[in-house]
C-alpha positions in Angstrom: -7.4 -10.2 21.8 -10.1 -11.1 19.7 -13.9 -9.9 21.0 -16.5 -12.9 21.7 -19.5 -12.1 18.9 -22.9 -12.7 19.3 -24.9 -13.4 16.0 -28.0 -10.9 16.7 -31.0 -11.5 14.4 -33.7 -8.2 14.5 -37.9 -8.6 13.8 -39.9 -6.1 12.8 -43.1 -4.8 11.2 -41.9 -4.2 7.0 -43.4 -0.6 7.6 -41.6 0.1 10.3 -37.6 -0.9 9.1 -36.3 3.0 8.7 -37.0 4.0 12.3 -35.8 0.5 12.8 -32.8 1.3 10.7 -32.4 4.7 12.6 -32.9 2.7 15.9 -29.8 0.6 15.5 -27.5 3.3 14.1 -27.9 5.3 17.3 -26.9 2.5 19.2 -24.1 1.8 16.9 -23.0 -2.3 17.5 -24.7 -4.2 15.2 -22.4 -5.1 12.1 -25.3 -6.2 9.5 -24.9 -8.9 7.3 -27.5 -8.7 4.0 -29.6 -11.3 3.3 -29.9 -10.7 -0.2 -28.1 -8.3 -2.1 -28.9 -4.7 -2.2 -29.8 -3.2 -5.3 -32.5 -0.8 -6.4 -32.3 2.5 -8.8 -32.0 4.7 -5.9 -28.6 2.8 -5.1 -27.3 3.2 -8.6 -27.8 6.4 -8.5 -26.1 7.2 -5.0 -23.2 5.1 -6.4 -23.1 6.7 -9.3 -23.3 9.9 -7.3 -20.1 8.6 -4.8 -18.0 8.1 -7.9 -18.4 11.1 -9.2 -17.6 13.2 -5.9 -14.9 11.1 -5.2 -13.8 12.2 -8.9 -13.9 16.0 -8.1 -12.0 15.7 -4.6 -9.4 13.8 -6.1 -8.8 16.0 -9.4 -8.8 19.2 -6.3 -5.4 20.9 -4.9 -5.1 19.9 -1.7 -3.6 23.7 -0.6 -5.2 24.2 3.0 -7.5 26.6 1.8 -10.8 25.2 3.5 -13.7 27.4 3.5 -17.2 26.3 4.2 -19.1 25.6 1.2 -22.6 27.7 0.9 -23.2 26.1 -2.5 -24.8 23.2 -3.0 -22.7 20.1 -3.7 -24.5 18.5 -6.5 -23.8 22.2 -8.0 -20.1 22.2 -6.8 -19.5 18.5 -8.2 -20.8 19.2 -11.3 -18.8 22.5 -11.9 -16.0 20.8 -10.8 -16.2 17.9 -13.6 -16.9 19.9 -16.5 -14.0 21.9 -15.9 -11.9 18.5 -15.2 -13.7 18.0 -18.5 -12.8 21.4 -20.4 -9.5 20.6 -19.1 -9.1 17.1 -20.6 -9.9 18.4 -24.2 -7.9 21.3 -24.0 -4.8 19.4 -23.1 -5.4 16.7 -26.0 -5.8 19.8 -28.3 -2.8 21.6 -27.2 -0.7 18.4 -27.5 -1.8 18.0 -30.8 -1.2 21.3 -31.8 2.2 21.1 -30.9 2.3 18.2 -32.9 1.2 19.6 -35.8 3.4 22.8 -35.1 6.9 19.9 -34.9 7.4 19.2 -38.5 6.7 22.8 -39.9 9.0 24.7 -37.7 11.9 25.0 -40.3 9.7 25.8 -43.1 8.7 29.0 -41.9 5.5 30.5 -42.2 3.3 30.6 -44.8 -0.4 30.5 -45.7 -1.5 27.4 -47.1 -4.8 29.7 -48.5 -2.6 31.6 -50.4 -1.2 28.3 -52.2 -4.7 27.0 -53.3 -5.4 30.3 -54.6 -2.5 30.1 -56.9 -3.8 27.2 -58.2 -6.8 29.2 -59.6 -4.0 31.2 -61.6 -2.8 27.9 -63.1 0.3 28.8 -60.9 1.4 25.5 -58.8 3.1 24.7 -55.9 4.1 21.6 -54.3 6.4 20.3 -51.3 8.1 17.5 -50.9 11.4 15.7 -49.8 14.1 15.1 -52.2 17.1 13.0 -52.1 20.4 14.1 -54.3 19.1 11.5 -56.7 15.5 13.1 -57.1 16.8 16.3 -57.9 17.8 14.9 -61.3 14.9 13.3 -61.9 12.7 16.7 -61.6 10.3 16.8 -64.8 10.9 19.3 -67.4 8.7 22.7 -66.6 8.7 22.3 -63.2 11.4 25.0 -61.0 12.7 23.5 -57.3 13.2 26.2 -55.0 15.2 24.5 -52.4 14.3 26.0 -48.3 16.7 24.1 -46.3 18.4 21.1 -46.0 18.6 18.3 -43.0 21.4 15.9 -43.5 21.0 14.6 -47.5 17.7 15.8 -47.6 16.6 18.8 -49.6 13.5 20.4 -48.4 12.0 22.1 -51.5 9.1 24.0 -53.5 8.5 22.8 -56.8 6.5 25.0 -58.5 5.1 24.9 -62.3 2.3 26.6 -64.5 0.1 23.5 -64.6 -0.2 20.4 -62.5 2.2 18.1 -63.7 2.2 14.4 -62.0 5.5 14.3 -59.9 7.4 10.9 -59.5 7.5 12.2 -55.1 5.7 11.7 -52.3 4.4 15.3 -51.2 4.0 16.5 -48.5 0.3 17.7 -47.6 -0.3 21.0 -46.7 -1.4 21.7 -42.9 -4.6 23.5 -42.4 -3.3 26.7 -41.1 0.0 28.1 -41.2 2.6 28.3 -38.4 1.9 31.2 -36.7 -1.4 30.9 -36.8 -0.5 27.5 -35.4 1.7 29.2 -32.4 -1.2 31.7 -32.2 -4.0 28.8 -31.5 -1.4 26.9 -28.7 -1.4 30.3 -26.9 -4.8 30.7 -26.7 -5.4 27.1 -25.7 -2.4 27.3 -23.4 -3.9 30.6 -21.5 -7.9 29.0 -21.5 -6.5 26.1 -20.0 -4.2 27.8 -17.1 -7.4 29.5 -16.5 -9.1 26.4 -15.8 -6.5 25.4 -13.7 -7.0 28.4 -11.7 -10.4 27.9 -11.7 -9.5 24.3 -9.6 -7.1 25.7 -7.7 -9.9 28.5 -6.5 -12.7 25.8 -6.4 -9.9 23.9 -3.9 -11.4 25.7 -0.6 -14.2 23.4 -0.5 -12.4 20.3 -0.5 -13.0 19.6 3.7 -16.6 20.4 2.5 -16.6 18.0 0.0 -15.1 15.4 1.6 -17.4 15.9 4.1 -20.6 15.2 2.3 -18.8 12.6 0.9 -18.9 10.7 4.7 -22.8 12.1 4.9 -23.2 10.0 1.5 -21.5 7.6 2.4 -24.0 6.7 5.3 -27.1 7.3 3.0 -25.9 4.6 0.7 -25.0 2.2 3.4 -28.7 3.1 5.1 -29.8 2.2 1.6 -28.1 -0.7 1.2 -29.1 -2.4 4.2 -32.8 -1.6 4.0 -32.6 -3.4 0.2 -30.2 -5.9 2.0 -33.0 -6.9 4.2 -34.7 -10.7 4.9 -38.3 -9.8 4.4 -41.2 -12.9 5.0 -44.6 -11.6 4.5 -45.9 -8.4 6.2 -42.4 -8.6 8.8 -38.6 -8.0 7.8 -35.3 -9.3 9.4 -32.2 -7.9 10.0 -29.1 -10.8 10.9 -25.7 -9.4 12.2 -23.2 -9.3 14.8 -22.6 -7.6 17.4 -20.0 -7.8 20.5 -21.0 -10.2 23.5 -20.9 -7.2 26.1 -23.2 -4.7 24.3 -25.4 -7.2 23.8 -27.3 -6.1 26.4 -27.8 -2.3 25.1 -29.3 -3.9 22.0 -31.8 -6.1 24.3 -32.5 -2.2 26.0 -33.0 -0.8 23.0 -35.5 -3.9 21.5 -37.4 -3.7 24.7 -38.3 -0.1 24.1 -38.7 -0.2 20.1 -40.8 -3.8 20.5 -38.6 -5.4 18.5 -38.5 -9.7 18.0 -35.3 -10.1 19.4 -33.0 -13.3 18.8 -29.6 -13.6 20.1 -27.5 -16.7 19.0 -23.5 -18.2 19.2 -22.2 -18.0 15.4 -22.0 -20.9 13.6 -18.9 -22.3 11.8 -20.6 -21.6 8.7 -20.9 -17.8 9.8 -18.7 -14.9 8.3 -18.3 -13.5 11.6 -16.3 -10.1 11.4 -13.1 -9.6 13.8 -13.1 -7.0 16.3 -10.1 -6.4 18.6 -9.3 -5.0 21.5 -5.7 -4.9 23.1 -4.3 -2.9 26.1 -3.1 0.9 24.7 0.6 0.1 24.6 -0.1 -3.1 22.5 -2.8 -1.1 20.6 0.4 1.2 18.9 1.4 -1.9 16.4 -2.4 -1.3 14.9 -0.9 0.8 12.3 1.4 -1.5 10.5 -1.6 -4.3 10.3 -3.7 -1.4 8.4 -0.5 -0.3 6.9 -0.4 -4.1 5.2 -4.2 -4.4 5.0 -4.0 -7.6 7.0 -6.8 -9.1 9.9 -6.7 -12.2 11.5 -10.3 -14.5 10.9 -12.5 -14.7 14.0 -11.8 -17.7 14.7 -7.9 -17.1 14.5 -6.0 -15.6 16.7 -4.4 -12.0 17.6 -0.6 -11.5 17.3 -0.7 -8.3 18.2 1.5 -8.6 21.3 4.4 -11.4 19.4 3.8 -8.5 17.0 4.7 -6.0 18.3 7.5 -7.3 20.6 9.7 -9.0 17.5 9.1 -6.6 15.2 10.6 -4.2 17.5 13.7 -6.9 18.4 13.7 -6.9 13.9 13.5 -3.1 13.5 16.8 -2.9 15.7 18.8 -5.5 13.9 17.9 -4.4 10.6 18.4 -0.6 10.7 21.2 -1.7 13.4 22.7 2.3 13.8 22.1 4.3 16.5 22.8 7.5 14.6 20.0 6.2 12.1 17.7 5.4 15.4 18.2 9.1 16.4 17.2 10.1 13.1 14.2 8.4 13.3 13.6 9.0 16.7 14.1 13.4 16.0 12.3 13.4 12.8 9.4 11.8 14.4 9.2 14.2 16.8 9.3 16.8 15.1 6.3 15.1 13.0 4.6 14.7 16.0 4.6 18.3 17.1 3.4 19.5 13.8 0.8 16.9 12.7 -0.2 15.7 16.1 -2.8 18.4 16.6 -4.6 17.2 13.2 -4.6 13.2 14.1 -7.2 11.8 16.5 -5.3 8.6 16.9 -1.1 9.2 17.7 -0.6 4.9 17.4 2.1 5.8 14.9 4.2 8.3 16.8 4.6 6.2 20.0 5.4 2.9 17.7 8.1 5.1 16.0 9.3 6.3 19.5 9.4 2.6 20.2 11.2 1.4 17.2 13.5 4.5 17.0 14.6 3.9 20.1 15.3 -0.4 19.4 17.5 0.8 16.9 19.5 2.9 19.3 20.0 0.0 22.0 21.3 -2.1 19.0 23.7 0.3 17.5 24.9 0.8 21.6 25.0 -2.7 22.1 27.2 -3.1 18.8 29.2 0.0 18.5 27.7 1.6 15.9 27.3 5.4 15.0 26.6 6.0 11.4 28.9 3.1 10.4 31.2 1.5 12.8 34.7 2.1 10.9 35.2 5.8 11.0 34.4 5.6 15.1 37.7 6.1 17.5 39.1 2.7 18.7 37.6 4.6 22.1 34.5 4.0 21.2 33.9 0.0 21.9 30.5 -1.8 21.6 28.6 -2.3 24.9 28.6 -5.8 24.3 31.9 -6.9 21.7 30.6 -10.6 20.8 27.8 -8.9 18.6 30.9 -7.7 16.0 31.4 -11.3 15.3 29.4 -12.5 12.5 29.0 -15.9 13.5 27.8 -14.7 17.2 24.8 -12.3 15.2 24.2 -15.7 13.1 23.8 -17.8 16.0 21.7 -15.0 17.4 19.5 -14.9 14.5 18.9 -18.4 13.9 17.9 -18.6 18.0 15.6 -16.0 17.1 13.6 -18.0 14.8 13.4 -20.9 16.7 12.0 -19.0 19.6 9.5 -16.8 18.0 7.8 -20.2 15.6 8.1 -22.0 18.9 5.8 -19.7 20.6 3.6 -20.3 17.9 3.6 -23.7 18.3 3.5 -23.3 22.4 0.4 -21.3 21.0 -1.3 -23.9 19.4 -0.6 -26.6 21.9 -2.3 -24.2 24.3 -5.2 -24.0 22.0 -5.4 -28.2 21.5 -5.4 -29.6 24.6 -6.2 -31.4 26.8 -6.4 -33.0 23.2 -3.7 -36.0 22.3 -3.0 -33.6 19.2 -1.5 -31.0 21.1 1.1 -33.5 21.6 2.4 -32.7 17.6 2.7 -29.2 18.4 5.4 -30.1 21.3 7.1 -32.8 18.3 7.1 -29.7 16.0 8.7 -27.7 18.7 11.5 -30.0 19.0 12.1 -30.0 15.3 12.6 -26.5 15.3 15.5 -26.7 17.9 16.6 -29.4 16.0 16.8 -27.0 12.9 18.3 -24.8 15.2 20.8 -26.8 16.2 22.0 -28.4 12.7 21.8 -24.5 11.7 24.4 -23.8 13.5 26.7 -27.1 12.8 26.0 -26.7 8.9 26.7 -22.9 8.4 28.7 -21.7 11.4 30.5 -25.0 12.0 30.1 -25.6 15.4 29.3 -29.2 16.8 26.3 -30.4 17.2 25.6 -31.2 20.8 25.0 -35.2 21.6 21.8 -33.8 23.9 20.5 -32.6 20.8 20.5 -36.3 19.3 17.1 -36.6 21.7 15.3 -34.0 19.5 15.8 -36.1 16.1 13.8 -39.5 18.4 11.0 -37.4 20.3 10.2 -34.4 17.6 9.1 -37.0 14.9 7.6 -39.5 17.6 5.3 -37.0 18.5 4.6 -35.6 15.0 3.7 -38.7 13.9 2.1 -40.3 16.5 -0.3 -37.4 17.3 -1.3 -35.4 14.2 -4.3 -37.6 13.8 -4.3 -40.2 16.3 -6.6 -43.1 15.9 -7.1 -46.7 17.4 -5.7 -47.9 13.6 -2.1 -47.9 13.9 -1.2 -47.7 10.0 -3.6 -45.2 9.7 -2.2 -43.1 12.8 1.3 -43.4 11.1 0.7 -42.9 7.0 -1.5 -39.8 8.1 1.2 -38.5 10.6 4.3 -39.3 8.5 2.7 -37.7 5.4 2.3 -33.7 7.2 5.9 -34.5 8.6 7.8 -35.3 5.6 5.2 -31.9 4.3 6.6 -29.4 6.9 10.0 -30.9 7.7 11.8 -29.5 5.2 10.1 -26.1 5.8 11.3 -26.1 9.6 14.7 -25.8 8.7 14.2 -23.3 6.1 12.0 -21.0 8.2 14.4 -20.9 10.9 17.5 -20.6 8.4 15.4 -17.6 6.5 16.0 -15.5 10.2 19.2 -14.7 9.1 17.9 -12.2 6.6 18.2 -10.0 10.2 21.9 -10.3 10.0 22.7 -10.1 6.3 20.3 -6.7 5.9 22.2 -5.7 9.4 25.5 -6.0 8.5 24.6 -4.2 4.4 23.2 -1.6 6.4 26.9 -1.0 8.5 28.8 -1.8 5.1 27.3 0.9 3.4 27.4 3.7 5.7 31.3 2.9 5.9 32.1 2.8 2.3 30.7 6.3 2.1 32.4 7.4 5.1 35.6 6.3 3.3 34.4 7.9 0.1 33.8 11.4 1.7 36.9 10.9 4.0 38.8 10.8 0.4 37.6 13.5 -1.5 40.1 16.1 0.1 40.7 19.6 1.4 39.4 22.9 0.5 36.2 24.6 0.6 35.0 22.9 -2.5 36.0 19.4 -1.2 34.4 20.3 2.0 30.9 20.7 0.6 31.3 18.0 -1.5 32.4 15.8 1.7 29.0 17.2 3.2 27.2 16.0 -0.2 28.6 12.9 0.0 27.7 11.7 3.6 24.2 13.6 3.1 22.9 11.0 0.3 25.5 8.1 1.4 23.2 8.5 4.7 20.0 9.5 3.5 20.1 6.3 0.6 21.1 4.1 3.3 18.3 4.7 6.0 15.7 4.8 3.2 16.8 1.5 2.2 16.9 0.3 5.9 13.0 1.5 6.3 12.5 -0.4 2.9 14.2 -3.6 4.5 11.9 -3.1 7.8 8.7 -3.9 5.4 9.8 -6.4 3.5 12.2 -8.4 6.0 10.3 -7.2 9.6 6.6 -8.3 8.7 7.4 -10.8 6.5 9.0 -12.9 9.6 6.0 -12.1 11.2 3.1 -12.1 8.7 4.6 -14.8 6.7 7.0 -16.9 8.8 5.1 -16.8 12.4 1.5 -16.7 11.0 2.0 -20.1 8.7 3.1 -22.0 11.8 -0.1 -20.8 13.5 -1.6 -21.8 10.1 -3.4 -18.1 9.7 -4.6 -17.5 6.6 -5.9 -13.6 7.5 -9.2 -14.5 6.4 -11.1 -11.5 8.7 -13.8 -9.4 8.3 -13.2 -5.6 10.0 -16.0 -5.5 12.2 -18.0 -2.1 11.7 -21.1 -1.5 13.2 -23.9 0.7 11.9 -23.7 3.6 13.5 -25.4 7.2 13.5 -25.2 9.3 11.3 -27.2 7.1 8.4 -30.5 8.2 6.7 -32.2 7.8 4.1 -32.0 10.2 1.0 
């Protein structure tokens, strides 16, 4: 659920905001909101000083090598750039000396010193390209020495006792000659493998870097607000937010540091950030909503538990093996045990458990082990009807209309006791009515005469209570112009649910065409590893694309399909108090 905020507006003394400012970070619950943007030099600087640390972690091995760093890290960032620097020239110059080294490999080596110096003994030499058809055209006095040939091209020396002009492009002369060229990319190639020794060394202190990073973090947001301030006359304000039960630890803490203390409900006009708060086994979806950087405006609501609960039912139909569930379920595990230790927060692990494990019931419930064909005709689904496609269709389509009819239910909850509610209950019949005509249309069946009702009450209500009003006409162009908007949209949203069963039933067709494929290959020791191959990437392509399908089919249903019937736009602020830990530079 989403936390009640209180907008919390703090008066003090202008000389006395940084042990104001230090006050309020202790108690950590105020998210401040600036009154006027913060900028000063010394925040250019710490900005300019966060870029270029971020800079040096990022261009760092990360080999779990951390040692505690006795340097200081101005000192450390800065060796760390310049070598980052060093590193960046070097590479430029060693890719164009191997550019320069490509088109003089066949002619050997030679000094080009040694050709100007011939020139002073009016001997001289020149090289160029020739064609068959140049060769005949070589001026008198001048002797073609030809060094190799590439297809009809002759690659030649033309040498003469006085400059003659030649009717060819030459070729110009490169400033040193080719082994001197190899000799230059070897010792650019060994100063820069030193430099990225030097990194790789330098690498211990990345957990100290990254920790000063957090301590400069704070200093710049301490910074910030203090610039970010209201100030009027000799006093200053600070205006934020904080949650409605630690209100009263602020009020404690104002008492004691005399603060003027104002405590108000948020306007609509407020920017109020969203802070939520969920029982631990709802808490465990958290990760996918930071996954897909998404948060619900305060004054929206929290799907957290619809959430959670169909995106589990949409993680079993989609990946729809129980071998794949297993898979999941062991390899999480085994993540768990090793890189549990090193996470405060195990949200993740238990969601996986939760999902791996939705998968398995599915693949029980319809038969299927790593595909469904190769399985002994022993070996029957728990419940048959979910083999038949039309069944799964059906299935899907009463999916839909149940989960956007909660949101609806949702919103009528939310409206009353206003008359408008009523066109949340019109819109739930619609959806059944989509439901119903989904199921005549595609799968053929027919369409009940109970049914008929929905088509006389769902509009009725739609238009009669979207935006009621004692003026008929305008109760009924208002209210037929949103239904004729989302009708059309009802049907497709609930149709669109049957992207469950269509990535389902890939996910089964693929693993049994390579189950056929490796059941194919033959006998022999050499067919037998080739068998193994075979099922090992068959298997491996096929979950990877089922954990693809989970992100783009499971929370789109429910970011996309669910949230635009509770008309969420995500439009939230992450609530984040000031907390300790914050001083000033």
């Amino acid at each position: 659920m989403i936390v009640q905020m209180k907008k919390i507006t703090v008066i003090v003394q202008s000389k006395d905001m940084d042990a104001t400012l230090k006050a309020l970070a202790d108690a950590g619950a105020l998210h401040i909101e600036h009154q006027k943007t913060p900028a000063s030099e010394n925040i250019a600087i710490l900005d300019e000083k966060f870029r270029s640390l971020s800079r040096a972690i990022e261009v760092l091995p990360d080999l779990d090598k951390a040692k505690e760093a006795h340097r200081r890290p101005e000192n450390l960032v800065r060796e760390i750039l310049d070598l980052v620097d060093k590193k960046e020239v070097l590479t430029e110059g060693i890719k164009n000396i191997k550019k320069n080294i490509e088109p003089w490999k066949d002619w050997g080596d030679f000094d080009p010193e040694v050709i100007y110096e011939l020139e002073e003994k009016n001997v001289w030499v020149r090289l160029c390209k020739l064609g068959k058809k140049d060769l005949r055209n070589v001026p008198d006095g001048v002797i073609v020495e030809e060094l190799f040939k590439k297809g009809n091209i002759f690659y030649c020396a033309l040498v003469s006792k006085k400059e003659i002009a030649l009717p060819f492009d030459l070729i110009r002369l490169p400033e040193q000659g080719l082994e001197d060229m190899k000799a230059n990319l070897a010792r650019e190639t060994k100063r820069l493998e030193e430099i990225s020794d030097a990194l790789t060394d330098l690498s211990k202190y990345r957990d100290a870097l990254f920790s000063y990073r957090k301590t400069l973090s704070s200093i710049i947001e301490f910074n910030k607000i203090a610039e970010g301030r209201g100030d009027f006359e000799k006093l200053s304000y600070l205006r934020g937010y904080c949650p409605s039960d630690k209100v009263k630890k602020l009020e404690k803490v104002a008492d004691s540091e005399k603060w003027g203390f104002i405590v108000e409900d948020p306007s609509e006009n407020d920017n109020v950030p969203t802070l939520i708060k969920n029982p631990r086994w709802i808490e465990i979806i958290r990760p996918v909503f930071q996954m897909i950087n998404t948060i619900p405006g305060y004054r929206e609501v929290d799907i957290s538990l619809w959430f959670l609960l169909f995106f589990s039912v949409f993680f079993g139909m989609l990946v729809g093996d129980a071998g794949y569930g297993l898979v999941f379920f062991i390899a999480n595990l085994i993540c768990h045990i090793k890189f549990g230790k090193k996470l405060k927060n195990h949200a993740i692990f238990f969601l996986t458990y939760v999902l791996s494990l939705c998968a398995v019931v599915w693949g029980v419930l319809t038969g299927t082990f790593f595909g469904q064909a190769w399985l002994p005709t022993i070996v029957e689904p728990v419940l048959p009807l979910l083999r038949q496609n039309a069944n799964v269709q059906a299935l899907c389509f009463f999916i839909g209309a149940v989960h956007l009819s909660i949101a609806h239910l949702w919103k009528f909850i939310r409206k009353m006791p206003s008359i408008k509610a009523f066109s949340e209950a019109g819109w739930i019949c619609m959806l059944w009515l989509a439901y119903f005509i989904a199921k005549t249309l595609i799968l053929g069946e027919v369409f009940p005469e109970a049914a008929k009702w929905l088509l006389i009450i769902g509009p009725a209500l739609v238009i009669l209570c979207t935006n009621p009003s004692r003026n008929l006409f305008k109760t009924v162009s208002s209210g037929m112009g949103g239904f004729l908007l989302n009708v059309v949209n009802s049907f497709t949203d609930v149709v669109s649910y049957i992207r469950l069963f269509a990535v389902g039933a890939a996910t089964v067709a693929v693993a049994d065409a390579f189950n056929q494929l490796a059941s194919g290959i033959g006998d022999g020791v050499l067919a037998a590893f080739l068998t193994a191959f075979v099922l090992l990437f068959g298997h491996t392509l096929n979950i990877l694309l089922g954990a693809m399908a989970i992100l783009v089919h499971g929370v789109r249903l429910n970011v996309l399909e669910f949230s635009s019937h509770l008309n969420m736009e995500w439009s939230g602020t992450e609530y984040k108090p000031f907390k300790s830990g914050s001083f000033k530079a």
